[in-house]
C-alpha positions in Angstrom: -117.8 90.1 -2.5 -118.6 87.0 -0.4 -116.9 86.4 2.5 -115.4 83.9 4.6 -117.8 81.9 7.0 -115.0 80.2 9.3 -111.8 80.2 10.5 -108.9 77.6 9.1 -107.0 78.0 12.2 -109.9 77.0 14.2 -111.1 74.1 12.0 -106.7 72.9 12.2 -106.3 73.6 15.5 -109.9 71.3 16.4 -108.8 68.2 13.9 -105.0 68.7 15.5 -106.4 68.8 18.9 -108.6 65.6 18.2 -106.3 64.0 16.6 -103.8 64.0 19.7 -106.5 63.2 21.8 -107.2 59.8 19.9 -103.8 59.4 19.7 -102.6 59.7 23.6 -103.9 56.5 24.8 -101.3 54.0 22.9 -98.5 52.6 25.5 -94.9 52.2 25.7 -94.1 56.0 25.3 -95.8 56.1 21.5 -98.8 58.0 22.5 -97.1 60.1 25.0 -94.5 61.6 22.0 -97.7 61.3 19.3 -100.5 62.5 21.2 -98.3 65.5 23.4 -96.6 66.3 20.3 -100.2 67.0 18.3 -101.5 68.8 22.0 -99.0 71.2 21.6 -99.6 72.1 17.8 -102.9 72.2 18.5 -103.0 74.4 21.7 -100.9 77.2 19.6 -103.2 76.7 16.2 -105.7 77.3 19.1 -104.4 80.5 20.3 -103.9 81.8 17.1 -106.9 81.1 16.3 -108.5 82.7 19.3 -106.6 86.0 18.2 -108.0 85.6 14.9 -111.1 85.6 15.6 -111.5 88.4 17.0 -110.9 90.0 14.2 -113.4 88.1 12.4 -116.3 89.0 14.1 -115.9 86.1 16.6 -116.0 83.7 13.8 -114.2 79.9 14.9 -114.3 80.5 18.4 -116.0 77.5 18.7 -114.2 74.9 17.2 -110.8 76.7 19.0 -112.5 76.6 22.5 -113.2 72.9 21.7 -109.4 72.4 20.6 -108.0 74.4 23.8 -110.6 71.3 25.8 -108.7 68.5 23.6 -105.8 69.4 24.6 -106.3 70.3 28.0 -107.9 66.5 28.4 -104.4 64.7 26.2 -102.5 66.0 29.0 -104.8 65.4 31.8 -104.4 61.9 30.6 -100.8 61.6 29.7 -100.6 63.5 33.8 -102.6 60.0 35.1 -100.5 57.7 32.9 -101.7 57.8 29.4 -99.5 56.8 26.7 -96.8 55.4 29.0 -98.5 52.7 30.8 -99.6 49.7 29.3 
């Protein structure tokens, strides 16, 4: 029986984290709703992820360690002004 070689959650919660990231700079209040709104999907799919992992013999912890940084860097920016000033 084959088994799997990575974790969905991860691999979500890294293009949902990205995704957000790209997303955060754009003014007038559009990437502060778009970009926050996709850093907070992604920082749970990252925590789920985190959990799931360990029960996969540390498989995705990667990819969810690089999503939990996304995140943590969309609202570092949105904190400075990022999506609400133009």
């Amino acid at each position: 029986m084959q088994t799997k070689r990575s974790n969905p959650w991860a691999w979500w919660a890294f293009w949902v984290g990205l995704l957000g990231l790209i997303l955060m700079p754009i003014p007038l209040f559009i990437g502060l709703i778009l970009g926050g709104g996709l850093g907070a999907i992604a920082a749970i799919l990252a925590v789920i992820a985190l959990f799931k992992s360990r029960h996969a013999g540390g498989r995705g912890i990667a990819p969810a360690i690089l999503a939990a940084v996304f995140v943590l860097l969309t609202y570092g920016g949105i904190s400075i002004g990022g999506g609400v000033i133009w």
